[in-house]
N, C-alpha and C positions, 0 to 999 in steps of 0.2 A: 449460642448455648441453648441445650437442648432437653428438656428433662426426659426421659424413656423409664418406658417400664418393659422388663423382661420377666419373661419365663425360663427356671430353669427345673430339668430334670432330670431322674436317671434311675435305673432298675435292673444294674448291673453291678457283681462286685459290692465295693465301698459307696453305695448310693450319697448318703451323706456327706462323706472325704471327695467327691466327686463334687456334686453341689456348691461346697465351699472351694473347694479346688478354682472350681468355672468362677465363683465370686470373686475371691482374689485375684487371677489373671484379668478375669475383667478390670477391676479397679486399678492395675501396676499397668493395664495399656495407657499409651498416651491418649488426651484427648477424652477421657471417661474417669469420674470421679463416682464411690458408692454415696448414695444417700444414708438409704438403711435397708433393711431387710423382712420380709415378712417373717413367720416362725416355718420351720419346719413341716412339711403334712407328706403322710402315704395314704397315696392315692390308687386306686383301681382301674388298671387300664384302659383306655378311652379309644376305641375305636381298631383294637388288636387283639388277637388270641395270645395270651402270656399268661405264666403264673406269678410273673415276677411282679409285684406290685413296685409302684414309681417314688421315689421322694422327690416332693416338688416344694419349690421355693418361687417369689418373685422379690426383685433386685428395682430399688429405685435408683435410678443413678443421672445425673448430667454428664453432658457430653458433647463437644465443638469437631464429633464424627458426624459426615452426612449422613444419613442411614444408610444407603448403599457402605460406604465404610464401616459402620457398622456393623452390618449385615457381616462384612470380610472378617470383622476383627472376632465376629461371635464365632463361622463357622471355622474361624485359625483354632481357637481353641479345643473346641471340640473336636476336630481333627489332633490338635496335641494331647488330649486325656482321651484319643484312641478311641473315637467315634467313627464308625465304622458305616457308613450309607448304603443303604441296600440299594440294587439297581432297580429293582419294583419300585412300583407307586405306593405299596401299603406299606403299613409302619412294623417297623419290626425293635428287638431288645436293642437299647442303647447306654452306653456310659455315661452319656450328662448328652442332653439335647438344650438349647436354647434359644428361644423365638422372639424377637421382638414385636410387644403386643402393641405397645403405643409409644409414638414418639412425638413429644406437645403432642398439637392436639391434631396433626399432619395426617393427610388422607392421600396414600401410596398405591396405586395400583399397576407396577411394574410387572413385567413377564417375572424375574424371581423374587419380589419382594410385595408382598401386600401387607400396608399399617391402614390399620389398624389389621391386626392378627384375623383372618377371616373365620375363624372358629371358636376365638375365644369368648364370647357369649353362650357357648354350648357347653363348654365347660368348665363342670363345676373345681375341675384342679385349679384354673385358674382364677375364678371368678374369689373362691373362698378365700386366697393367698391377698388380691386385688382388694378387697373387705376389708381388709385388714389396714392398707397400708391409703387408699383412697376410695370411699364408699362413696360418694357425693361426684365423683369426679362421671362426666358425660362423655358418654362414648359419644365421638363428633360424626359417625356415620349413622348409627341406630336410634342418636340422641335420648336415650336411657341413663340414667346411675345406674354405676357396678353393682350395687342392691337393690335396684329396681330386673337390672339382666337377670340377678341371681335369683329374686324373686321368681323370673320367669321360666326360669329351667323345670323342664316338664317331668325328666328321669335320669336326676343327677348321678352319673357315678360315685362313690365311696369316696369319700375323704374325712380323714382323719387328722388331728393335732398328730405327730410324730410320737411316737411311742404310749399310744393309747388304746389303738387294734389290738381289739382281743383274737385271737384263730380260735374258729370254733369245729 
């Protein structure tokens, strides 16, 4: 049994209904139970030309999936709520993306799967979600706290508690 922590997103449509869509399939797979949830945040897209700002969450949940399995059962989903992959490398609009950032405290570096998340130190969508639910806990690569990472972000993108972005 394994604890994980996920990232989820999306900046399409029902961003929200999405988000929770991805939570609940997660939790009715076998093998993965929720813990809890961080709160809601719209986010400013991170390393993509959009206007579509993201709602991101992260999902604490155990789990007796390998992460490879894992890996299978997240991109099932998001393939069912109609995630679309682009054939490029860069990122483009999606219905609910979901990444696993940490699983224990396990150091992955497969051809498709790298745990701990190789970019989530960079970002602030995820770092502020991560805050919330385990400030204290040490990335096992960087050996930092998630508020020590988050301290160290140099030029965070936008994030916001959901529904608190004023448009100016």
């Amino acid at each position: 049994m394994a604890i994980v922590y996920l990232s989820l997103g999306s900046n399409c449509g029902d961003r929200i209904g999405f988000v929770q869509q991805a939570t609940s399939l997660l939790n009715a797979a076998d093998g993965i139970t929720l813990i809890r949830t961080s709160a809601f945040y719209e986010t400013e897209p991170w390393g993509m030309d959009s206007e579509n700002w993201f709602v991101n969450a992260v999902v604490e949940m155990k789990t007796t999936l390998s992460p490879q399995k894992l890996l299978e059962e997240c991109q099932r989903i998001e393939h069912q709520l109609g995630r679309k992959r682009a054939d490029s490398s860069g990122y483009s609009d999606r219905t609910i993306d979901i990444d696993i950032l940490f699983y224990g405290k396990e150091i992955i570096n497969d051809e498709n799967l790298i745990i701990p998340h190789k970019f989530l130190h960079l970002r602030a969508f995820i770092l502020v979600p991560l805050l919330e639910l385990i400030p204290n806990f040490e990335h096992p690569v960087l050996h930092k706290t998630i508020t020590e990472l988050h301290n160290d972000l140099e030029n965070p993108e936008m994030v916001f508690l959901y529904g608190t972005r004023v448009e100016i």
